[in-house]
VOKOL-27558 format. One record per residue (C-alpha): residue in three letters; z, x, y. Coordinates in steps of 0.2 Angstrom, whole numbers, plus 5000, padded with zeros to 4 digits. Layout:
BEGIN
AlaZXY...
END
This chain:
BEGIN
Unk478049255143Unk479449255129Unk481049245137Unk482449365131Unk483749285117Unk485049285131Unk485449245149Unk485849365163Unk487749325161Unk487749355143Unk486949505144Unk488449565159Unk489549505143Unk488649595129Unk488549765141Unk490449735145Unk491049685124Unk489649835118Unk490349995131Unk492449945124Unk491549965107Unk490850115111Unk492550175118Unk493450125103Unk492150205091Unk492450385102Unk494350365098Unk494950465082Unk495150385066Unk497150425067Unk497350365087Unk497850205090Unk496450115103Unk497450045117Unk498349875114Unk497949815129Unk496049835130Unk495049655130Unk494349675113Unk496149705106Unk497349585119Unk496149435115Unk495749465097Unk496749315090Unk496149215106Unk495849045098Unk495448895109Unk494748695101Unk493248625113Unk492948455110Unk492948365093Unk493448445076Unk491548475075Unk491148535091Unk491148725098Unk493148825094Unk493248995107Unk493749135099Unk493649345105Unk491949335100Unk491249205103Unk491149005097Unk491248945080Unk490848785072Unk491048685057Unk489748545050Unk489948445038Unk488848335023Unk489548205029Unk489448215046Unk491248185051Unk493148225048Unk493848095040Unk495648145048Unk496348005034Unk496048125020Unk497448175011Unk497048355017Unk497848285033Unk499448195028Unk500948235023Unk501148215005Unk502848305002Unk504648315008Unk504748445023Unk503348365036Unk501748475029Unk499948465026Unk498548565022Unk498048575038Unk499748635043Unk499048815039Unk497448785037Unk496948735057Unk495148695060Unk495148785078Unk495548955069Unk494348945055Unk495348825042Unk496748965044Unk497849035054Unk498149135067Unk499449235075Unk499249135093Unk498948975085Unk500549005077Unk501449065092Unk500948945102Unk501848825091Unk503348905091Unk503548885108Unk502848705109Unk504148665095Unk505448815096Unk505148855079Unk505148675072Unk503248635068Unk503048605050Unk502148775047Unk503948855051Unk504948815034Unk506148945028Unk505648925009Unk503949025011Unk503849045032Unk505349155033Unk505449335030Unk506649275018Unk507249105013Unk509049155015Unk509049205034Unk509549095048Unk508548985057Unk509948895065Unk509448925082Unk507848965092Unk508249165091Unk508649135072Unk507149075069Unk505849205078Unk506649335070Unk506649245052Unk504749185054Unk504149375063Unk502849405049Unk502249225052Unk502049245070Unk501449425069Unk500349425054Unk500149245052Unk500549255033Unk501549135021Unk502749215009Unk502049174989Unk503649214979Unk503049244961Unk503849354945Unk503649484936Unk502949424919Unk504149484904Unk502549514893Unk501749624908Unk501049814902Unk502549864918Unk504249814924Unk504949814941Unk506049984944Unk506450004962Unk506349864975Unk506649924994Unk506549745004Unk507249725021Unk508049555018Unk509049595003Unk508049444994Unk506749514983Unk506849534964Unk505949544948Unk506049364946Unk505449334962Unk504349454973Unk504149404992Unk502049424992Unk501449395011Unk499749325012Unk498649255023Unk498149085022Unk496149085013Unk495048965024Unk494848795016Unk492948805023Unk491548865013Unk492348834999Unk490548784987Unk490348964988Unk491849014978Unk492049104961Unk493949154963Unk495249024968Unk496849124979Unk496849304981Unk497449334965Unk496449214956Unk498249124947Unk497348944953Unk495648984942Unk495748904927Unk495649044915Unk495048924899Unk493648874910Unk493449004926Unk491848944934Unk492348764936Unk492748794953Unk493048614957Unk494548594944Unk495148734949Unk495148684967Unk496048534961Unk497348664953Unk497648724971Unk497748564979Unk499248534969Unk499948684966Unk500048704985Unk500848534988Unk502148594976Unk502648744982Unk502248725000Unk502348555005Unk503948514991Unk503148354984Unk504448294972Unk503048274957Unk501348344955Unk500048234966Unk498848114960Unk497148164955Unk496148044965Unk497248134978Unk496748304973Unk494848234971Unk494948174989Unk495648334996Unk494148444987Unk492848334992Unk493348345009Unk493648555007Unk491748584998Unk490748445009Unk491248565027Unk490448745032Unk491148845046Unk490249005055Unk490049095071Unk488648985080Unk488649085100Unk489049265099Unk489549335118Unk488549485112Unk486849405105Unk486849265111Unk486349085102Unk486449145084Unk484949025078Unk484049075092Unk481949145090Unk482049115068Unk483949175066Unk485049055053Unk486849115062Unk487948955061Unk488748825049Unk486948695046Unk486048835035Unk487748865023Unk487548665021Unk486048675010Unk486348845003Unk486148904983Unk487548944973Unk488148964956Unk489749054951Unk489249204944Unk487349204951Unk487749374958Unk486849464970Unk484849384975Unk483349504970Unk483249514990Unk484349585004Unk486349475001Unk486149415019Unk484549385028Unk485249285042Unk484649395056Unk483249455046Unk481849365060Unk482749465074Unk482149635066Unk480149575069Unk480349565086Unk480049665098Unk481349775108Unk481149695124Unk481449535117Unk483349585112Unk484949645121Unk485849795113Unk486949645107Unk485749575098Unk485049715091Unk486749785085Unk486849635076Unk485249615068Unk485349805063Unk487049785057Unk486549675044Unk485249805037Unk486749915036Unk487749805025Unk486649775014Unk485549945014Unk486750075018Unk487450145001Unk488850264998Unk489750334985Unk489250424969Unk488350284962Unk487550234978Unk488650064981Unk488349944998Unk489449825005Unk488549684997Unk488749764980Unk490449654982Unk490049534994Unk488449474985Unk488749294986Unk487049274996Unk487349245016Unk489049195014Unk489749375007Unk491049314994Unk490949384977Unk489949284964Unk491149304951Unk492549344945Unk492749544951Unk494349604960Unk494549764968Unk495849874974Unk495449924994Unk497050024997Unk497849875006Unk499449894997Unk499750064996Unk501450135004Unk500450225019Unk500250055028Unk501949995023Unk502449915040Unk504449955041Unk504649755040Unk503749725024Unk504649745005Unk503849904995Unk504049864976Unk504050024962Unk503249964947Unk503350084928Unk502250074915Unk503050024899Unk501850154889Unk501550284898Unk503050294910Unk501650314924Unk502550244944Unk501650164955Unk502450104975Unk501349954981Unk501749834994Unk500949694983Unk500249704966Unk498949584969Unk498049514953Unk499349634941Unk500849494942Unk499549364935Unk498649464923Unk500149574916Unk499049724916Unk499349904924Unk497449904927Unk497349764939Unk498749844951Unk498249834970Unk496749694964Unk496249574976Unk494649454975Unk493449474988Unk493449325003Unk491949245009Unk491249315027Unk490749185036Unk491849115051Unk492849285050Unk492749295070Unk494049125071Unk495349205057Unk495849355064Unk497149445056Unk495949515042Unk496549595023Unk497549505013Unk499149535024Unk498549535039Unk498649715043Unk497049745052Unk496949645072Unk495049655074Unk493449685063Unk493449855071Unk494849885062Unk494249845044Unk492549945045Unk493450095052Unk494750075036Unk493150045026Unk492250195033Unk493850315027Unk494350245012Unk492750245004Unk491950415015Unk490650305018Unk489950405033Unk489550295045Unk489050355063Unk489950285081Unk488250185083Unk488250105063Unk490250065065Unk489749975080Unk488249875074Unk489149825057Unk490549755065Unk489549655077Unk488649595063Unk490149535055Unk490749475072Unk489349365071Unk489549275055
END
């Protein structure tokens, strides 16, 4: 007889995580879910088991990184400090919270340190780099977005040759201006990397004479980030910025065990870190002939009784990214995410998701009023995105799509951390784009992304 995909426990598990779901899904779009229910409480929950290759806990589930080489060469330069203030990549970039960072990874340092860990440097840490951090109190209160929202401030201009100019700027630290706007970001995972076709959210580290040569524009990052972040008093070497990429593209991180399915590599499924190894990809392949991901696809020709509802809701989740269209000209969510079975964009495309608008302005984040030097046209944003590099009034609100892989260990998701669980970003999906989807399909998508 074929035993099921999971173990008695696991089921208990899967009933338990699949009925708050439910709950959740029954909730209107406008109420606020209970803070304190298990899938909410835990959902930054991020533990390291064993070696830096072995199983990381996260809400839900265990993820895992593998590497071409087969080890973490923890002397890379990734790991050292190579500046002035005590940072490394790695300082926001953990491997236990899938090559980011995470609110309680970030907490917990605080109080390990009282707010003296590396990560917590006024200069880009801080809500602004004028406030006090003279004493523990100072500094959770000037580092709140960081432990909140685990995001790092990127200050950057207004171009003077941009299509707009800067007209109102309402920031609660009295720093921000047009020559320097206080952007707050989430760290991108330094994982998966080989499956890039933008470099940062904005895309100002892709070499724009020569956009899909990833690696030199990796190695852009590698420097401009131990500039800015880590204060090195002249650009790095480029054997260093060699080593650094090498070690970034040779590792791949994923969900491996999902407390609702089960094994994710279990009776012909591909979940985990070993299949992304081998993966194709060019920059600007776009979208296969095939379904975009087709890592659950062997689960859908099994029979019922072989699967728990976890399982199932994961493997039909996947159909439903990649089938389920919306929109007047019939779009899916792999139209975007189309980089195949890691979910990144291929290319170049950006996109405006309605992050930024002024309706999810939290009260502690700056709101910037942009006017279009032609046609006088206003525009309230709590980041621009693409727009500051670009200089154009079309790319307002732009941001490049992220790889979906690992997403389980990186909560916060968006750009600025806005949305706590996965839940949370396919509900925002479902509305801003009237996609439609039923209490059943918001709950199978988002264990399918669970699962990644």
């Amino acid at each position: 007889m074929r035993r099921r995909l999971v173990s008695a426990p696991v089921c208990l598990v899967s009933a338990l995580v699949t009925a708050f779901a439910t709950a959740a899904c029954s909730a209107p779009v406008d109420q606020e879910v209970d803070s304190k229910t298990p899938s909410e409480s835990t959902s930054n929950f991020v533990v390291n088991v064993g070696s830096p290759l072995g199983l990381k806990l996260n809400a839900n589930g265990f993820a895992r990184t593998a590497s071409s080489t087969g080890a973490i060469d923890s002397t890379n330069p990734f790991f050292l400090s190579l500046g002035t203030n005590d940072r490394a990549c790695v300082s926001c970039h953990q491997v236990g919270e899938g090559w980011s960072v995470t609110p309680l990874g970030v907490q917990l340092r605080f109080l390990q340190t009282d707010g003296m860990d590396p990560i917590f440097r006024n200069h880009d840490g801080a809500n602004s780099p004028l406030l006090d951090v003279s004493t523990v109190e100072a500094r959770r209160s000037a580092y709140s977005l960081l432990l909140e929202r685990a995001v790092i401030r990127i200050g950057l201009p207004v171009k003077a040759d941009s299509e707009f100019e800067l007209s109102v700027v309402d920031d609660p630290y009295g720093w921000a201006s047009a020559t320097q706007l206080s952007l707050f970001r989430r760290p991108l995972p330094t994982t998966n990397l080989r499956f890039l076709g933008t470099v940062s959210w904005d895309g100002r580290n892709t070499i724009a004479a020569d956009p899909t040569n990833v690696h030199l524009s990796l190695k852009n990052q590698s420097n401009g980030a131990s500039v800015n972040h880590a204060k090195v008093a002249a650009p790095i070497a480029d054997d260093v910025r060699e080593a650094i990429v090498a070690f970034e593209t040779s590792i791949t991180t994923a969900q491996a065990y999902s407390f609702r399915a089960g094994a994710l590599d279990g009776f012909g499924a591909r979940g985990g870190p070993d299949l992304l190894q081998s993966a194709p990809f060019t920059v600007g392949m776009g979208a296969p002939p095939a379904e975009v991901f087709s890592v659950f696809s062997a689960w859908g020709e099994l029979p019922n009784w072989a699967f728990t509802q976890g399982a199932r809701d994961v493997a039909e989740g996947e159909q439903i990214f990649t089938t389920k269209t919306f929109g007047p000209f019939g779009g899916t969510c792999s139209g975007c995410h189309d980089a195949q079975n890691v979910g990144g964009n291929s290319g170049f495309e950006m996109f405006d998701v309605g992050i930024s608008a002024p309706a999810r302005r939290a009260s502690n984040v700056p709101l910037y009023t942009f006017r279009n030097k032609t046609t006088g046209e206003t525009l309230s944003t709590t980041d621009p995105g693409r727009a500051l590099i670009s200089g154009k009034w079309a790319d307002m609100n732009k941001f490049k799509v992220p790889g979906l892989r690992a997403l389980s260990a990186r909560a916060p998701y968006f750009h600025d951390g806005s949305a706590k669980t996965l839940g949370d970003v396919v509900r925002h999906y479902d509305e801003q784009f009237a996609i439609g989807l039923t209490c059943d399909e918001t709950r199978k998508l988002t264990a399918f992304l669970e699962a990644l």
